[in-house]
Each structure stands twice: as structure tokens, then as C-alpha cells.
MILUM-495395 format. One record per residue (C-alpha): residue number from 1; residue in three letters; x, y, z. Coordinates in Angstrom, 2 decimals, padded with zeros to 5 digits. Layout:
// MILUM-495395
> NUM ALA X Y Z
...
***
This chain:
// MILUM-495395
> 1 UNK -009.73 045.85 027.71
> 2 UNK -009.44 043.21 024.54
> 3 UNK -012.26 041.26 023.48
> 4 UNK -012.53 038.47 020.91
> 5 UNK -015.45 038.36 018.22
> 6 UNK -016.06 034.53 018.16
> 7 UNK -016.03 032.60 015.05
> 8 UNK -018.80 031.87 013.19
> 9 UNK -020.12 028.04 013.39
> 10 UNK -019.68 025.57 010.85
> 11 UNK -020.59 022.12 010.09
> 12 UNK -018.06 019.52 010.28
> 13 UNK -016.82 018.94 006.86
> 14 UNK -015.53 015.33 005.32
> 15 UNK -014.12 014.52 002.02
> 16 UNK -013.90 010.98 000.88
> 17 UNK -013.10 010.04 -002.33
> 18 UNK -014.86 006.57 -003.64
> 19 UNK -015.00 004.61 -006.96
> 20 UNK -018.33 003.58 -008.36
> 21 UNK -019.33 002.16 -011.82
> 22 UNK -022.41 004.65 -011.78
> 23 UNK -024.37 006.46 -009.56
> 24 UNK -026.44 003.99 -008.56
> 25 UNK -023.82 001.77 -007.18
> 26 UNK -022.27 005.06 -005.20
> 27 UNK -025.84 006.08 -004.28
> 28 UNK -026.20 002.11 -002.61
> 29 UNK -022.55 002.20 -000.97
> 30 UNK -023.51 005.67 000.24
> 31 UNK -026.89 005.06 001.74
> 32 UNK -026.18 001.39 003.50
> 33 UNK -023.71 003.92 005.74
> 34 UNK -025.26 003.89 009.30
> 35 UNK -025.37 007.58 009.24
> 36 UNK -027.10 008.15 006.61
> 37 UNK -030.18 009.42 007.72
> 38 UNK -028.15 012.34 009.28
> 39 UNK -026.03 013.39 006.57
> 40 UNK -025.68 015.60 004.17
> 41 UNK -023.98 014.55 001.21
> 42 UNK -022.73 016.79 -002.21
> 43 UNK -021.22 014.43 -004.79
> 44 UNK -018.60 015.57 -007.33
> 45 UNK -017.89 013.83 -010.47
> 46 UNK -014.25 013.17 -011.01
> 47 UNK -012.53 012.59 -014.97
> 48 UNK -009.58 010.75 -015.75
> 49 UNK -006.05 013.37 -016.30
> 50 UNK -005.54 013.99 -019.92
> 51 UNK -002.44 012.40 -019.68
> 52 UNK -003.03 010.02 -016.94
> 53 UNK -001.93 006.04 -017.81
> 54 UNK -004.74 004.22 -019.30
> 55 UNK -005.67 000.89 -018.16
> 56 UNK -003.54 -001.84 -018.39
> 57 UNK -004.52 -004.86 -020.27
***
């Protein structure tokens, strides 16, 4: 006789990565999503590489 121990449940996970000027401008693009009022949402703050290329002019 086998038997199987069933994995636990999880939420469905979903990274996106998106480019605001500040928080408020990723807070609007965030919150005019249709889904919003269902989702859960955990925002990490990205930095530039030290020795990623700078801007060009």
C-alpha cells in the first residue's frame, strides 16, 4: 500500500517588474488594475548596479 501526503496550498504567486518616478505614480498604475480590490500586493524597491551604464545624454 503507498500513499501520497498532499502538498500544502499556496497562493498563486506573480512577479512583475514596473518603472515608476515615485510611489505614488506606482501606487496609481497599480490600483487603476481591475483586480485590484482582490489582490495582494508586496512592493520591492529596486537600485541601479554599481556599475550599471548611466543615462545617456
Amino acid at each position: 500500500m503507498t500513499s501520497t501526503v498532499p502538498a500544502p496550498v499556496r497562493d498563486p504567486e506573480n512577479w512583475g517588474l514596473r518603472h515608476a518616478a515615485d510611489p505614488t505614480e506606482l501606487h496609481a498604475v497599480i490600483s487603476s488594475l481591475p483586480v485590484w480590490p482582490w489582490m495582494d500586493v508586496t512592493v520591492h524597491a529596486l537600485s541601479d548596479h554599481p556599475v550599471a551604464p548611466g543615462p545617456r545624454a
